[in-house]
C-alpha positions as CSV (number, residue, x, y, z in Angstrom):
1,X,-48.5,28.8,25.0
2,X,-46.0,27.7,22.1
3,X,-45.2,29.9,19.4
4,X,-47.6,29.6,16.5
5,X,-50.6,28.2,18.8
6,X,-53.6,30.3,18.8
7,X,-55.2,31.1,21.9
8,X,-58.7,30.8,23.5
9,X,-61.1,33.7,22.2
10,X,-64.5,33.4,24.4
11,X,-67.3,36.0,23.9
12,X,-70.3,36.7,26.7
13,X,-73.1,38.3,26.1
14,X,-76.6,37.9,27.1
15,X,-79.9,39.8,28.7
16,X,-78.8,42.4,31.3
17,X,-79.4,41.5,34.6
18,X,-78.4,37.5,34.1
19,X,-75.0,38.0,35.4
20,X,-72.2,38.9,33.2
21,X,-70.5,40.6,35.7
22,X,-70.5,37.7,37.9
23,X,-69.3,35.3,34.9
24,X,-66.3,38.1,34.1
25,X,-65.0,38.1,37.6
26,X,-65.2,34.2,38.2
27,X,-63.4,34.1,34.5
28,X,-60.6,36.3,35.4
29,X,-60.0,34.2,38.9
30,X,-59.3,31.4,36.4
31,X,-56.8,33.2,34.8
32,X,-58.3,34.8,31.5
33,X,-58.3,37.9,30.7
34,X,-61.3,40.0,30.8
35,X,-62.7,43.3,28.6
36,X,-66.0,44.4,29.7
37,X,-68.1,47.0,27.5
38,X,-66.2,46.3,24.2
39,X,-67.7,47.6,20.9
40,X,-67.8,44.4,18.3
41,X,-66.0,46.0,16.2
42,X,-63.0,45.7,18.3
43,X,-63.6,42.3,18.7
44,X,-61.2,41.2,15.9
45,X,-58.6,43.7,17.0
46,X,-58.6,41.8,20.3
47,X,-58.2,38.4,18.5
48,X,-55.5,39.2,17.0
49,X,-53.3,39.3,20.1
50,X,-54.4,35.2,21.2
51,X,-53.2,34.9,16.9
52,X,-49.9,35.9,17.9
53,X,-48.4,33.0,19.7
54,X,-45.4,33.0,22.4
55,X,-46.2,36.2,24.2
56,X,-50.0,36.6,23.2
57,X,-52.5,36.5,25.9
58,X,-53.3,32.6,26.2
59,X,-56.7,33.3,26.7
60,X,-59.2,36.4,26.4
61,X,-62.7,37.3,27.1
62,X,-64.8,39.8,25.9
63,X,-67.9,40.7,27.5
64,X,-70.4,42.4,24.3
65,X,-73.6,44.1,25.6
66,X,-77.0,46.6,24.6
67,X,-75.0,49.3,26.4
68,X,-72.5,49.6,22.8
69,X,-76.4,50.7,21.6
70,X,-75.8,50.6,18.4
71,X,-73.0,48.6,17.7
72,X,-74.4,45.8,18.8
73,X,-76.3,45.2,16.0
74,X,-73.0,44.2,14.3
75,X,-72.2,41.4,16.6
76,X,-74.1,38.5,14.8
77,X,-71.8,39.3,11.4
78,X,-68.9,39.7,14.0
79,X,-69.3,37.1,15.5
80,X,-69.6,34.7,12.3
81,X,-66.6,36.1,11.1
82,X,-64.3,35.6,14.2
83,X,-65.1,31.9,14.2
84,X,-64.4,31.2,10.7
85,X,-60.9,32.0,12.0
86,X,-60.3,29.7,15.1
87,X,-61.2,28.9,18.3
88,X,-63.9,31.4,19.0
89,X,-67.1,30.3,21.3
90,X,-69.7,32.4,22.2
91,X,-71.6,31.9,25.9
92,X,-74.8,33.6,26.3
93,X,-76.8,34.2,29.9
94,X,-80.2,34.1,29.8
95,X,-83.2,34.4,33.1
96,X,-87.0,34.4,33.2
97,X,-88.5,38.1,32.8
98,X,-89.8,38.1,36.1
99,X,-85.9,37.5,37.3
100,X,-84.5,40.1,35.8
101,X,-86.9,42.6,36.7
102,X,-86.8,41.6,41.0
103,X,-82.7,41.6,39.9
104,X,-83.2,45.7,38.4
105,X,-85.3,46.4,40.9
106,X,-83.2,45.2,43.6
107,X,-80.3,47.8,42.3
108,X,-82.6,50.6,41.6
109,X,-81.6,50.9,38.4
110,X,-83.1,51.3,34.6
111,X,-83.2,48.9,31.9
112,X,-80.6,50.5,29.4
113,X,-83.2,50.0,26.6
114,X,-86.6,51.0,28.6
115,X,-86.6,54.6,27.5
116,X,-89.6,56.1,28.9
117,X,-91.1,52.5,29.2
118,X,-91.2,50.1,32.3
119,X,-88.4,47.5,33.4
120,X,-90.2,45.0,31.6
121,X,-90.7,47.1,28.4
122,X,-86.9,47.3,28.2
123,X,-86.1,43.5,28.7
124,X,-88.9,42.9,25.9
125,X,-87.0,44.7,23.6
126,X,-83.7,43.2,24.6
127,X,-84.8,39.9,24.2
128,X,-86.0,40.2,20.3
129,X,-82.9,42.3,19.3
130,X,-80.2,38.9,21.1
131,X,-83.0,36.2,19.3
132,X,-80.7,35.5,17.3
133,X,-77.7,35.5,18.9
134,X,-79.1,33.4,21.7
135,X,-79.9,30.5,18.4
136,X,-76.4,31.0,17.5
137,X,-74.4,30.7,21.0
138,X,-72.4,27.8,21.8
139,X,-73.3,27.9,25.5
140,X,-76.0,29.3,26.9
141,X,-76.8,29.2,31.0
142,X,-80.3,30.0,32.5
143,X,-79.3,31.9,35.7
144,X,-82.9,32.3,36.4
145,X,-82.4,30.0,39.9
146,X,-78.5,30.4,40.7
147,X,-77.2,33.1,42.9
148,X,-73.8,35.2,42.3
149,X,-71.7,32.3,44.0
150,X,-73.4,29.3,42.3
151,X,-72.7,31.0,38.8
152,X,-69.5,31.8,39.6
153,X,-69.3,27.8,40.5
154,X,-70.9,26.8,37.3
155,X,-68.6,28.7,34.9
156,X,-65.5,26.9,37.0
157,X,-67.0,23.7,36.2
158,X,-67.1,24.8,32.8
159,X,-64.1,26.6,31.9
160,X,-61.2,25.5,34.7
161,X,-58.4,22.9,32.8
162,X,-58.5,19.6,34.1
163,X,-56.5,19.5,37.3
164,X,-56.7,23.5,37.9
165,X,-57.0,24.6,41.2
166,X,-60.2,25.8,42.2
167,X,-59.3,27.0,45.7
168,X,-56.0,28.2,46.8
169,X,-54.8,27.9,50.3
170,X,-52.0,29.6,52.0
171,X,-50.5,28.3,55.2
172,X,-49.0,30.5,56.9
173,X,-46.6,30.0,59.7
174,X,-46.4,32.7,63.1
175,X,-45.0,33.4,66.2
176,X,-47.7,34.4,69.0
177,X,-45.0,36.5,70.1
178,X,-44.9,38.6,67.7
179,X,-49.1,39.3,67.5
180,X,-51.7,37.5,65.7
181,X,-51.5,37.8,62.3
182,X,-54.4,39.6,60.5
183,X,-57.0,39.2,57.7
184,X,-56.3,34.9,58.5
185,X,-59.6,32.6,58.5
186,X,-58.5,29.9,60.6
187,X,-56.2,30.2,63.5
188,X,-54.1,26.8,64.8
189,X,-52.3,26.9,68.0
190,X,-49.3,24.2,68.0
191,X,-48.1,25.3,71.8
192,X,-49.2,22.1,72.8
193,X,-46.5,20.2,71.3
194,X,-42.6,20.1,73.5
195,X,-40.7,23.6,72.3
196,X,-37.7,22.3,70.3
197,X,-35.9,25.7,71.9
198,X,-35.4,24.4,74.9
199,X,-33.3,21.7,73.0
200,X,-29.8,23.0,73.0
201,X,-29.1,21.0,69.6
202,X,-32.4,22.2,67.9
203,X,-32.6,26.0,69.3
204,X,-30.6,27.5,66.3
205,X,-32.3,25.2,63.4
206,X,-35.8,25.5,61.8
207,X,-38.7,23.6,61.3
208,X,-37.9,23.6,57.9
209,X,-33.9,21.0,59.2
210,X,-34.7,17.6,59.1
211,X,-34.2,17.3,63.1
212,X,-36.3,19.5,64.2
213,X,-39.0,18.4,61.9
214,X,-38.3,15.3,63.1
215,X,-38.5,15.6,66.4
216,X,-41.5,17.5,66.3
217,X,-43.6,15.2,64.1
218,X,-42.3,12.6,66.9
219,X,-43.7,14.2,70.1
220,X,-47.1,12.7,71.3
221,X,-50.1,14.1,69.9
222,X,-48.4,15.5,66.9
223,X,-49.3,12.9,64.2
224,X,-53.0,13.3,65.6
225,X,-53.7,16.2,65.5
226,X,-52.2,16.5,61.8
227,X,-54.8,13.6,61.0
228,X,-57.3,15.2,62.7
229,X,-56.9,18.4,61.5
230,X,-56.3,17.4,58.0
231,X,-59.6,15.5,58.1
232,X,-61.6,18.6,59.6
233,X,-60.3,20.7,56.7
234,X,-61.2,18.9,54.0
235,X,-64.6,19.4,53.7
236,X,-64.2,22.9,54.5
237,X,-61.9,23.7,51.7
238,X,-63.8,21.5,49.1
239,X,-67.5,23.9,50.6
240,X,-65.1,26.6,49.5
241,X,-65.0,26.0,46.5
242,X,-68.6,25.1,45.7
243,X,-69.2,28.6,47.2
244,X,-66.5,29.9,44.7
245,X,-64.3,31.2,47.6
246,X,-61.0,31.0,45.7
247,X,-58.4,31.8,48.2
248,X,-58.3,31.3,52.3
249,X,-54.7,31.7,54.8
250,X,-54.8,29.3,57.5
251,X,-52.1,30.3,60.2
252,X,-50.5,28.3,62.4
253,X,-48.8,29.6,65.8
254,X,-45.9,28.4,68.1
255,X,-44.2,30.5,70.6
256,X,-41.8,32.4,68.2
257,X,-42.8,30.8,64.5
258,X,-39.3,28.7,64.1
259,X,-39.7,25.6,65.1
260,X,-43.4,23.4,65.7
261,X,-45.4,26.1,63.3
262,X,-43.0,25.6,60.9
263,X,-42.9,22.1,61.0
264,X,-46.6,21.5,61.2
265,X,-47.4,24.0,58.6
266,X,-44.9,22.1,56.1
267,X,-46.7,19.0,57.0
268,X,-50.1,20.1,56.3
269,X,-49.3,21.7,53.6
270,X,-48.6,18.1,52.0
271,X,-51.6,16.6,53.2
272,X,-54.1,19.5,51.6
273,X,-52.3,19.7,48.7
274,X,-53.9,16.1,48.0
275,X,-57.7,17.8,48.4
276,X,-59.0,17.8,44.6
277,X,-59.1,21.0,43.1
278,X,-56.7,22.7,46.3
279,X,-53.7,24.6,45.5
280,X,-51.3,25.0,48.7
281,X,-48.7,28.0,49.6
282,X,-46.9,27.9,52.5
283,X,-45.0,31.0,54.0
284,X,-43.1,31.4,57.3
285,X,-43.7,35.1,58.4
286,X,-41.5,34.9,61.3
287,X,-39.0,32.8,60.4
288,X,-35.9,35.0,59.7
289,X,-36.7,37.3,63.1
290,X,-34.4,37.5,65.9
């Protein structure tokens, strides 16, 4: 952010139970940064820093709730007040009574307004006191009929900047000699290609030289299986990110992680990082071993 340009200031708020949790986490994977619980009175405190410019925090959410008690009833003349001074929007989650009571039930938990009252006593109450704020928001979503996963999706599609990655992917490069790698979700096996080792001129280069990259994308069977493969992951990746999945590590093996891995994994690499919304990394974890 340049000096002198404000920053993004985004408050959430909304009926217990509809999910704010879920929006925080899926706003934090896009980068902002998230304060849960905050009084309102600290609100304009917390604007100050995206004020600042340069080194202020680019973009900030604060997540206002009935458990400040009774400090929330300052957040409507907060709330005015902060967006009199910029870029300040207010997103409010909402669900059906009927939700939000199978949602505390399902926890085991109390309303934080019921008292000595039922579940339904509590969200009653909850719902007159944010009336107003709900009139006043500048987004509101119904999560009445979405899971964790398709909220999570929703506020992507609503707050990710155009061309932002919604799914990362790293590629990561192995040697089967050295073990399996763990906590991978797709395993490829490249033995099937010639061994550049046994290539006296190739043994001491990597799949990262042009010759050996070469001469691996060259050998039958190389070409289609990167088509192939390529093709198979597309759809996977882009279900990955309609479930919200933000991150993934698909490794790719050879006989000691130099040569065809290395080779292959640099080519893929190119060909997902054309898959809309896909962010690629590709690491070699076995390429400076002996």
């Amino acid at each position: 952010m340049a000096d002198g340009e404000k920053g993004e200031f985004l408050i959430v708020t909304g009926m217990s139970g509809a999910g704010r949790t879920t929006v925080a986490n899926a706003l934090e994977d896009l980068g902002w940064y998230v304060v849960d619980n905050l009084p309102p009175q600290i609100l304009r405190p917390l604007l100050d820093l995206t004020d600042m410019g340069g080194t202020a925090l680019p973009k900030v959410a604060a997540v206002v709730d009935v458990r400040g008690r009774n400090l929330f009833d300052d957040f409507p003349g907060v709330a005015r007040a902060l967006r009199s001074r910029g870029s300040v929007r207010v997103l409010f989650l909402d669900a059906s009574d009927d939700v939000l009571v199978r949602r505390f039930e399902s926890v085991r938990r109390p309303h934080p307004l019921q008292g000595e009252g039922t579940l339904l006593d509590g969200i009653r109450i909850e719902r007159a006191r944010l009336a107003p704020i709900r009139e006043a928001a500048d987004l509101v979503i119904d999560t009445s009929t979405l899971n964790i996963h398709q909220l999570a999706t929703q506020v992507s599609d609503i707050f990710s900047e155009e061309g932002q990655a919604r799914h990362r992917v790293t590629l990561l490069s192995f040697g089967f000699k050295y073990g399996l790698p763990t906590d991978v979700d797709i395993v490829a096996d490249m033995r099937f290609l010639p061994n550049p080792f046994w290539n006296e001129e190739l043994r001491g280069l990597t799949g990262q030289d042009e010759e050996v990259r070469d001469y691996v994308l060259s050998r039958d069977g190389a070409m289609e299986f990167l088509d192939a493969y390529s093709a198979a992951l597309a759809p996977v990746l882009e279900g990955y990110q309609r479930e919200n999945k933000s991150h993934s590590t698909i490794a790719i093996g050879c006989t000691g992680g130099k040569h065809r891995s290395v080779a292959m994994s640099e080519e893929l690499g190119r060909r997902l990082a054309a898959i809309p919304g896909v962010a690629v990394n590709v690491r070699h974890r076995d390429l400076g071993r002996e």
